[in-house]
C-alpha positions in Angstrom: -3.3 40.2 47.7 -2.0 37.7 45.1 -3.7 39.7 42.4 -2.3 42.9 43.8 1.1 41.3 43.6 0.9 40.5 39.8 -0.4 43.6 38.9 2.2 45.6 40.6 4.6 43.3 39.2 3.4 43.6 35.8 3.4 47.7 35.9 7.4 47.2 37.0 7.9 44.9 34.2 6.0 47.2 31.6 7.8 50.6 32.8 11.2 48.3 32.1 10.3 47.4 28.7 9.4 50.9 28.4 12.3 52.8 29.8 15.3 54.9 28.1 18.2 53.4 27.5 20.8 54.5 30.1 23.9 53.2 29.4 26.1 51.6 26.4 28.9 49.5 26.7 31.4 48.4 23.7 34.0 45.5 23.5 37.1 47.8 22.5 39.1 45.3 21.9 39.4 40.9 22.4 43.4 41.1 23.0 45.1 41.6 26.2 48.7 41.5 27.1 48.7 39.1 29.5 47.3 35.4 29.9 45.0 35.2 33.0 44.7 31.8 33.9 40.9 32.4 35.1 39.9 33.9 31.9 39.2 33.2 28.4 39.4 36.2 26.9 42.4 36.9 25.6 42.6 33.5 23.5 39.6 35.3 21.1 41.9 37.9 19.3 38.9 39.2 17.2 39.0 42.5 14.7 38.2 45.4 16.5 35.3 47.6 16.1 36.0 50.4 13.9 36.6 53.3 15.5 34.6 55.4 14.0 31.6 53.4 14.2 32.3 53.6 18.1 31.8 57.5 17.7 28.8 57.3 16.0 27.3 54.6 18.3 28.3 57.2 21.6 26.7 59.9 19.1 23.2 57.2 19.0 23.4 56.4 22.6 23.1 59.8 23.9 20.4 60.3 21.7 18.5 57.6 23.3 19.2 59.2 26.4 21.9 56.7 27.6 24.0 58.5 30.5 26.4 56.1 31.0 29.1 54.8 29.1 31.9 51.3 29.8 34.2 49.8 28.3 34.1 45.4 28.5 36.2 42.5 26.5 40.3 42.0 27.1 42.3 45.0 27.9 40.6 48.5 26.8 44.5 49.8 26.4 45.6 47.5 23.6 43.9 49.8 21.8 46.0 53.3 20.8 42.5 55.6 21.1 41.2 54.8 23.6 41.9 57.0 25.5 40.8 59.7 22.7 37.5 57.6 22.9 36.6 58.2 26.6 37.4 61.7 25.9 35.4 61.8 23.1 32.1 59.9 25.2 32.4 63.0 27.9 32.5 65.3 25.8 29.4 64.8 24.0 28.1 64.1 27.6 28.3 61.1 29.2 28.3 61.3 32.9 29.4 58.5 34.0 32.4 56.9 32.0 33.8 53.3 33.2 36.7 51.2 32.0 38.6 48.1 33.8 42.3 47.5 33.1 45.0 45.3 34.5 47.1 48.7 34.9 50.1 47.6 32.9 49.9 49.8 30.0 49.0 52.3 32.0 52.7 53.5 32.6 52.2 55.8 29.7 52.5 59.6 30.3 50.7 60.7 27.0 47.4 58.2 27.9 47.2 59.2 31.7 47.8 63.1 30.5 44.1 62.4 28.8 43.1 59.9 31.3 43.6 63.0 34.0 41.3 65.9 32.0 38.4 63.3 32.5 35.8 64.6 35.0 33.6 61.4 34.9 35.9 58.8 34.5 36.1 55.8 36.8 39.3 53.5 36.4 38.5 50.4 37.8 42.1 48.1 37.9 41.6 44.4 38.4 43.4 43.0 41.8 42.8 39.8 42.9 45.0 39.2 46.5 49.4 40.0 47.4 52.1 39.3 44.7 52.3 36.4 45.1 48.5 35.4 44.5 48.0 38.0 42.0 51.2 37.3 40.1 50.2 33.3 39.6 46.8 34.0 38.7 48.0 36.9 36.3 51.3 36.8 35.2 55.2 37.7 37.1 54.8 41.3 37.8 51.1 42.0 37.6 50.8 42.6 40.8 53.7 45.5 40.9 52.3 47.1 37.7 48.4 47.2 38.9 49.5 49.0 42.3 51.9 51.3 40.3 49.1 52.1 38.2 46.5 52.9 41.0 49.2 54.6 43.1 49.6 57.3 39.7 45.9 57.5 39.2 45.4 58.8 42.8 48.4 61.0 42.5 47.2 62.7 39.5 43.7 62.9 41.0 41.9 60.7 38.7 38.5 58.8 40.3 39.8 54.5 40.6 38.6 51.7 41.8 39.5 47.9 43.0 37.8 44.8 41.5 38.7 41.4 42.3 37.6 37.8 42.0 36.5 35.9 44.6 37.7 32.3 44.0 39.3 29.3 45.5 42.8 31.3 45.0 42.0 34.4 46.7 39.6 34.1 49.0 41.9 34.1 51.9 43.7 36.7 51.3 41.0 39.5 49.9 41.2 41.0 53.2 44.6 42.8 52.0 43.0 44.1 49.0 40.7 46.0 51.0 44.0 47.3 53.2 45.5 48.6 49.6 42.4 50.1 49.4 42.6 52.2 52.7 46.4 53.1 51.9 45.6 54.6 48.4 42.6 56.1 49.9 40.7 54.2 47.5 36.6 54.1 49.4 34.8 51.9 46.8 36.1 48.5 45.7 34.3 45.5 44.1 34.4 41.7 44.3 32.4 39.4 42.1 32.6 35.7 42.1 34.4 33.3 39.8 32.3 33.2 36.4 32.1 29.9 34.4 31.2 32.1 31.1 34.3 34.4 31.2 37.1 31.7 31.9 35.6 29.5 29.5 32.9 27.0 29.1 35.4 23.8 29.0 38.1 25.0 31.5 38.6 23.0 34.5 35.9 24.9 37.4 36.8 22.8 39.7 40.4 24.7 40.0 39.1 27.5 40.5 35.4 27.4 42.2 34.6 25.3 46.1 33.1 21.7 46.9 29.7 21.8 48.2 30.3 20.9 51.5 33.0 23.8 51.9 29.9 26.4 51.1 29.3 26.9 55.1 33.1 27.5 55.5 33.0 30.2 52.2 30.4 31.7 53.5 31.9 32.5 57.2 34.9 33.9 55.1 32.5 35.9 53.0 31.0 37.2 56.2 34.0 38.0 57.9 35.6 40.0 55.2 32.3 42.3 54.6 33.0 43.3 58.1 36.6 43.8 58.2 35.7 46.0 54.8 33.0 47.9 56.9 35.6 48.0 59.7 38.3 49.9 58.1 35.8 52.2 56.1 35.8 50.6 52.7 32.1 49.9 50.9 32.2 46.9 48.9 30.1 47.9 46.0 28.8 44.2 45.4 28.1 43.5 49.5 24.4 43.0 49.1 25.0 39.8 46.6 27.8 38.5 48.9 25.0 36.3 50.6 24.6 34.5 47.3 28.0 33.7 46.1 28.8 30.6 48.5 26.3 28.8 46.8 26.8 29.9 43.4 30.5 29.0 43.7 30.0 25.5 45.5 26.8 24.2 43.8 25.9 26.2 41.2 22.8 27.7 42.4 22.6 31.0 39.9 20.2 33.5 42.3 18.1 36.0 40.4 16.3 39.1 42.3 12.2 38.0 42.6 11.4 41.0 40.3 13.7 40.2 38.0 17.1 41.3 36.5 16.4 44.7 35.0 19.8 45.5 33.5 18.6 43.7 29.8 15.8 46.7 30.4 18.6 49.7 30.3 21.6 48.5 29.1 22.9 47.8 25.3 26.4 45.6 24.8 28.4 45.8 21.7 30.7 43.3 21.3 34.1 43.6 18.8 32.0 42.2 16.1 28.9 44.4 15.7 26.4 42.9 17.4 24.9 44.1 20.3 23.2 42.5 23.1 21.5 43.3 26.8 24.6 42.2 28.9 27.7 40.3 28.8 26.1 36.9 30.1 24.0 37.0 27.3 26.7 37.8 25.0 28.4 34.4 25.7 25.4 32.3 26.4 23.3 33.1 23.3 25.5 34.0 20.9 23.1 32.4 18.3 20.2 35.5 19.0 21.9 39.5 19.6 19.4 41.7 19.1 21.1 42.6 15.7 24.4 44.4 14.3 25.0 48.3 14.5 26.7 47.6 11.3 23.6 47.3 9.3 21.2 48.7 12.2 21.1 52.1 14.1 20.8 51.6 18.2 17.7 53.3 17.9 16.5 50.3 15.7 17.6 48.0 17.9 16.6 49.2 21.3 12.8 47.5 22.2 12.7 45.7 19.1 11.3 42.3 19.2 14.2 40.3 20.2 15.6 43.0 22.8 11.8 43.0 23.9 12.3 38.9 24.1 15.8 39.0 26.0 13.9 41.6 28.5 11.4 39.4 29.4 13.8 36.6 29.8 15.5 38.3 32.5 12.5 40.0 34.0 10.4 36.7 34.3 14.2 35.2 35.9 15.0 33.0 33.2 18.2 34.4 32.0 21.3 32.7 32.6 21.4 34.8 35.8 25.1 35.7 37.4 26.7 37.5 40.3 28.7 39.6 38.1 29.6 43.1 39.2 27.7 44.7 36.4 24.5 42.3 37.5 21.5 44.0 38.9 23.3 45.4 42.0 20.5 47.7 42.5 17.7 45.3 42.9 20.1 43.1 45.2 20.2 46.7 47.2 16.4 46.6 47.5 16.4 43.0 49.1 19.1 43.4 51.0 16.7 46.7 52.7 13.1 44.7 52.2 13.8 41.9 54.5 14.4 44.0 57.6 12.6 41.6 59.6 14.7 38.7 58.9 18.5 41.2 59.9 17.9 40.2 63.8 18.2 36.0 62.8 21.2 37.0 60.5 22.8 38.2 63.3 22.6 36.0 65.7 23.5 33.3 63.3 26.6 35.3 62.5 27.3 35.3 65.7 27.0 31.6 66.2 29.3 30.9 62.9 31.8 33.1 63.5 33.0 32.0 67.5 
């Protein structure tokens, strides 16, 4: 049995190291127009990658087969071509196109006239709680200028989604981002937890994140808004990791899938400066070893060479720096959420029991 397991594990590992790539993502940009007091961010101000260097890398991804295309770093709109970029990705045929914005530079007629000819886009706007909540964590008026922007993106028919960060802040009041949600007829949202890695090694955690013996408490809370979500018809794109992110935010526990993290196996990152690396955690934790620059390497150079091959195995033997990150392994947290039917009857009787 044991040596059934390790062979079946090993063919999964080996058809990962082997696989297409299947999606690109490039840091447009390391400025933002706002300060957000849980990220780090926007203190970087880098140079931007050229923008023709992002065509040609979109021109090299679909070559490698790479379907999907998003955007990661500060705010994607800082940047004046955007917008002509994620045209550009779907037209040479991306299908799936993915950027996250804080919505205030979105009050621009001539970027949301392209924005709305955009078939595979996905807007994704960052809210993390009420105006009040949003606006301390964000800056005054954040909170009126990311609903104004989601309001206009529904009106003009263009595909948008919630994200939001589940900290110490705004975990009791996530249940009214889910009832924005339902009245901008928004179905898919996400939530991720607080990450150490994007608000900054040296910050102060404690501000943000829970103490260990408040983990039972964060995870009734967790519980409870899964089901009000579930209640009012909303899918939480992130709910099968839910289970995981009390103890990651109270004692640190970093939870990776028993197969692995496979994203390092079909994703390529390339940050502001060139070089390119399996996934944002890596990015910030190993800044020391990318898998090389597209500056003085083609993607197709890059992609399974000896260091991606490395960072792959990292991740697929579980000893990456792990995260509950909404651009994590969702899929594999899917699979255990559906393999350990056996175990759903306890859950629920124990849910039961907490939440009286």
């Amino acid at each position: 049995m044991a040596i059934n397991r390790m062979n079946k594990r090993h063919h999964e590992h080996q058809r990962a190291l082997d696989r297409s790539l299947e999606s690109l993502g490039v840091e447009l940009t390391t400025h933002c127009n706002i300060s957000c007091k849980m990220c780090s961010e926007w203190k970087r101000r880098e140079p931007e990658i050229d923008s023709n260097k992002i065509l040609s890398l979109l021109d090299d991804a679909r070559t490698l087969g790479a379907k999907k295309f998003g955007t990661f770093g500060a705010e994607p709109f800082m940047r004046k071509d955007t917008a002509d970029i994620l045209t550009y990705a779907e037209r040479i045929g991306f299908q799936e196109i993915c950027t996250v914005s804080n919505g205030l530079l979105l009050n621009n007629k001539q970027i949301l006239d392209k924005l709305e000819k955009l078939r595979t886009l996905i807007m994704v706007i960052s809210l993390d709680g009420p105006k009040d909540v949003h606006d301390d964590l964000r800056g005054k008026g954040s909170f009126k200028g990311a609903v104004e922007a989601l309001r206009e993106l529904r009106l003009r028919g263009i595909t948008c989604s919630i994200t939001s960060i589940i900290m110490r802040q705004t975990l009791d009041s996530l249940k009214e981002i889910v009832d924005i949600a339902v009245a901008l007829n928004i179905p898919v949202i996400s939530m991720q937890p607080y990450q150490r890695e994007i608000s900054g090694l040296k910050k102060n955690h404690e501000e943000f994140e829970f103490r260990p013996e408040e983990e039972r408490a964060v995870r009734k809370k967790l519980r409870l808004l899964m089901r009000y979500a579930a209640n009012r018809k909303v899918l939480v794109y992130t709910a099968s990791m839910m289970k995981y992110v009390p103890p990651y935010l109270t004692r640190g526990i970093r939870f990776i899938p028993p197969n692995g993290c496979h994203v390092p196996s079909k994703v390529l990152k390339v940050d502001s400066s060139g070089n390119c690396y399996p996934c944002v955690m890596i990015i910030i934790r190993m800044k020391q070893k990318s898998i090389g620059n597209v500056y003085e390497k083609s993607l197709k150079d890059l992609w399974h060479n000896q260091i991606h091959q490395e960072l792959n195995l990292l991740a697929l033997n579980r000893k990456c720096p792990s995260c509950l990150a909404g651009c994590s392994d969702v899929e594999s947290y899917n699979a255990i959420s559906k393999e350990i039917w056996p175990l759903k009857l306890i859950t629920r009787v124990i849910n039961r029991l907490d939440c009286r």
